[in-house]
N, C-alpha and C positions, 0 to 999 in steps of 0.2 A: 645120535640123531635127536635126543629127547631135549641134549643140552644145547645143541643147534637150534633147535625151535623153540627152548624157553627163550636163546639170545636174540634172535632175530622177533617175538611177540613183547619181549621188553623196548626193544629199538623201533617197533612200531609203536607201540603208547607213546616212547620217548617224541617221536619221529608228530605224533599226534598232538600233544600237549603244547609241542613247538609251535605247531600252525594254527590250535587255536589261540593259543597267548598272540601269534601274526594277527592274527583276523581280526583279534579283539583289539588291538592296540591300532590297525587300520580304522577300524572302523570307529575307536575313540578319535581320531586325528580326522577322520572324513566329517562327523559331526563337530569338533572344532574349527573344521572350517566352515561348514553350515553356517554356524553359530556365529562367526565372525562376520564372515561377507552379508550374512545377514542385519547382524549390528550397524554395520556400516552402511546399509541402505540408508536413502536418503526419508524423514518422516513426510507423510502428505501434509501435516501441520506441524508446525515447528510447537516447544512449550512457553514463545512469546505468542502465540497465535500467528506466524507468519505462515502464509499458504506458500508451496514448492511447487505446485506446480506451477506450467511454463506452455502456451501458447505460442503456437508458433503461426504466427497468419502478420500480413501485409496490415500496417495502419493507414489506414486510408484518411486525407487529411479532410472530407467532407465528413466523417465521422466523428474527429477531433474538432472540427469547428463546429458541428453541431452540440457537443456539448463542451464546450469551449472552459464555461467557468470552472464545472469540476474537472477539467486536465489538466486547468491551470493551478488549482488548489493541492493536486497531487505532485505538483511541481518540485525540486529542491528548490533550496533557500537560496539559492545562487543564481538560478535562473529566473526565480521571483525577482527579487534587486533588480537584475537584467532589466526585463520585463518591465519592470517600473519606471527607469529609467528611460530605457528604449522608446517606450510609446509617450511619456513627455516629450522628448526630443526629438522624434520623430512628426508629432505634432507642431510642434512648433517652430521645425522647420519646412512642412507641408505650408503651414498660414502665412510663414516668414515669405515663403516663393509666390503667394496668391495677392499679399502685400503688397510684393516689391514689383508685380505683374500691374499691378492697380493703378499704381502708383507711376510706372513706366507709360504705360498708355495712356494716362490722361495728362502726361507730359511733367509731370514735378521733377524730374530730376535734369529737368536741362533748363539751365539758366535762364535761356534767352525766352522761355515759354512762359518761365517764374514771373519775371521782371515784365514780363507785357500786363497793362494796365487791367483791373478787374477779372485774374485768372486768380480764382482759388484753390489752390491744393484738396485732397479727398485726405491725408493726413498731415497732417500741423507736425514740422520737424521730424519729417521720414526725410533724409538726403539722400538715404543708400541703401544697401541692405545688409550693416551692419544694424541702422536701427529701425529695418522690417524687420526685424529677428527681434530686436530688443521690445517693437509694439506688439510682435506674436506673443511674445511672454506676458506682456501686461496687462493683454487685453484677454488671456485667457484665464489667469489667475487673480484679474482686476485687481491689480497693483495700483494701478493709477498716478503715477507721479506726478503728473501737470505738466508733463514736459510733450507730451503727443498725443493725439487725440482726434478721432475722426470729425469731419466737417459735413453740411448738409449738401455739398457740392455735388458728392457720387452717391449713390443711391444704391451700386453694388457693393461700395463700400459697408456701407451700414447693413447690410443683408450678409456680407464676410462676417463682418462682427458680430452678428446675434446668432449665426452658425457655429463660430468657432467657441462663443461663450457657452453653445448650448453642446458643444462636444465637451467642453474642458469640463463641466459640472457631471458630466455621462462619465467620462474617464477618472476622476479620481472619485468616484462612486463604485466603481467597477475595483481600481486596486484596494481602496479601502477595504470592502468585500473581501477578495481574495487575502489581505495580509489578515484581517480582522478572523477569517474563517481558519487559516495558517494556526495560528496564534489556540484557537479553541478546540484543534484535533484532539480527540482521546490517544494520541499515538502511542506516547509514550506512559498513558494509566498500564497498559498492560506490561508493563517491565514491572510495577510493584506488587503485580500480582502472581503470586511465586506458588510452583506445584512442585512437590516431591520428587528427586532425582531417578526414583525407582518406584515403581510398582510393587505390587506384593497380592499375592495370590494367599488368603488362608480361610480355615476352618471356619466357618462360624454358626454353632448354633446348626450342624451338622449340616449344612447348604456349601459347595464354598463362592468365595464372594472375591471380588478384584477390586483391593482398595488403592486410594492416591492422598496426599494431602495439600493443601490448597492454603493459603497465607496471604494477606494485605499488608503490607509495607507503611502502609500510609497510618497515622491517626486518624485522618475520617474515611470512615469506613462507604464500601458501596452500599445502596440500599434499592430493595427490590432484586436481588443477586439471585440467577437460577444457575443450573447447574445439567446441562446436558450431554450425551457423549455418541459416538457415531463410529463404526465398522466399516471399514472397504476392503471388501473381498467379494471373490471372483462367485459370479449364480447362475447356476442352468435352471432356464422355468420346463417345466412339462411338456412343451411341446421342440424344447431340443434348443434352445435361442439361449445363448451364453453372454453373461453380463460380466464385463470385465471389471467394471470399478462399481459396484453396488452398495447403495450407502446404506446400513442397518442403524436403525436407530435406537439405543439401548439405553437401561435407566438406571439413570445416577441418583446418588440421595445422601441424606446425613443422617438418615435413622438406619438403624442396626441392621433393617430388613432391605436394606438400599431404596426402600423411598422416603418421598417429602423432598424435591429438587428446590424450595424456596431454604434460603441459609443466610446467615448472616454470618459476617469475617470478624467477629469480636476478634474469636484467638484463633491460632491454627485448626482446621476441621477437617477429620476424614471422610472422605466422600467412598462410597460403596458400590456393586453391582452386582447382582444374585447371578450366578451363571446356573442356570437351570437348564430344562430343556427348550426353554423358550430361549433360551439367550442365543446369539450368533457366536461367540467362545464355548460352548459346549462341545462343542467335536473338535476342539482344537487342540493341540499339544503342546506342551512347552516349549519345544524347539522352536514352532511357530509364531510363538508370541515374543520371543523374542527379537 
């Protein structure tokens, strides 16, 4: 009996050590995947500065036209071209059809009205409306060749003309803008400006502190450069009302104690932040920050 129940308190330890070495190795592989699915969320700001989030609501095109220039500035460059093109050509074949309308009704294109004594045309060598289209073009980008040219016969003619002059000076004022503003984006400043692939959480000066490093690509460096940094996580206020995307605002710096946010990109700089109990990372875990 003595030796039966040494064997069967052996084969329980045995039978015990098995399921926590289980448990333990579950519960390494559960926080592996923590770890992972969490890795692979998506960040709220990318490390070129690009925001992830995503809006999902109707564009309303009275919204778009009312701020027309900057939609257009946020344009690709493809659609710019377009754009530029389009509203040329567009225009000048709106004027080419107001021409060739002007021109029809006060009779120039029929012989027999030409030829009758003391009938003057409203333009000099319009026959057709291949060249309405050729006076749309010249008379909006005052080409002037001497080959056509409005007369003091029409009088809505000459009112076309200083309309359509005073669109074509509006219109290439307007794309001027837009490529000239294209042209002076900082878009791509932020691709030279390069942060640390990793984080680092250490000791210092018995605080610990969440440091990064931060690099300019360029020889001329930014000036007046700050440095600030932001928390989104989830907050219950006192009276029970839960904040799902709450932005903390925490402080960065280049002196040892994590402040002084003004810095200069001479050379590479690590930027700091005290996780104290002021900090919104104080209660947080490693797992979490990851």
């Amino acid at each position: 009996k003595l030796s039966a129940q040494v064997t069967r308190s052996i084969q329980t330890s045995e039978f015990s050590l098995i399921m926590q070495k289980f448990k333990k190795k579950a519960e390494t592989q559960r926080n592996h995947e923590i770890i992972s699915d969490t890795s692979q969320g998506m960040r709220v700001v990318s490390k070129v500065g690009k925001i992830n989030t995503h809006r999902h609501q109707k564009k309303e095109l009275s919204m778009i036209v009312k701020d027309l220039f900057i939609s257009s500035i946020h344009l690709s460059w493809s659609w710019t071209f377009f754009n530029f093109f389009g509203s040329y050509f567009l225009s000048w074949l709106i004027f080419a059809v107001i021409w060739y309308l002007i021109g029809l009704a006060h009779g120039d294109f029929d012989p027999a009205t030409v030829q009758q004594p003391g009938h003057v045309v409203c333009v000099d060598n319009m026959v057709d409306f291949t060249s309405a289209f050729l006076f749309s073009i010249e008379t909006q980008h005052t080409i002037g060749y001497g080959g056509r040219m409005t007369t003091t016969e029409c009088p809505m003619a000459i009112i076309v003309m200083s309309v359509q002059s005073i669109i074509g000076v509006f219109l290439t004022a307007c794309i001027t803008g837009i490529v000239f503003a294209k042209f002076t984006k900082p878009t791509h400043r932020a691709k030279t400006i390069l942060f640390s692939q990793n984080a680092l959480i250490t000791m210092r000066n018995g605080a610990f502190y969440l440091l990064c490093r931060v690099a300019d690509l360029r020889p001329t460096h930014l000036i007046e450069s700050h440095i600030s940094g932001y928390v989104v996580r989830r907050e219950t206020t006192e009276e029970g009302e839960e904040i799902p995307h709450h932005l903390f605002a925490i402080e960065f710096g280049t002196d040892l104690d994590g402040t002084q946010d003004f810095f200069q990109l001479f050379w590479p700089i690590v930027l700091s932040h005290r996780i104290d109990e002021a900090s919104p990372l104080w209660s947080v875990s490693p797992t979490d920050l990851i």
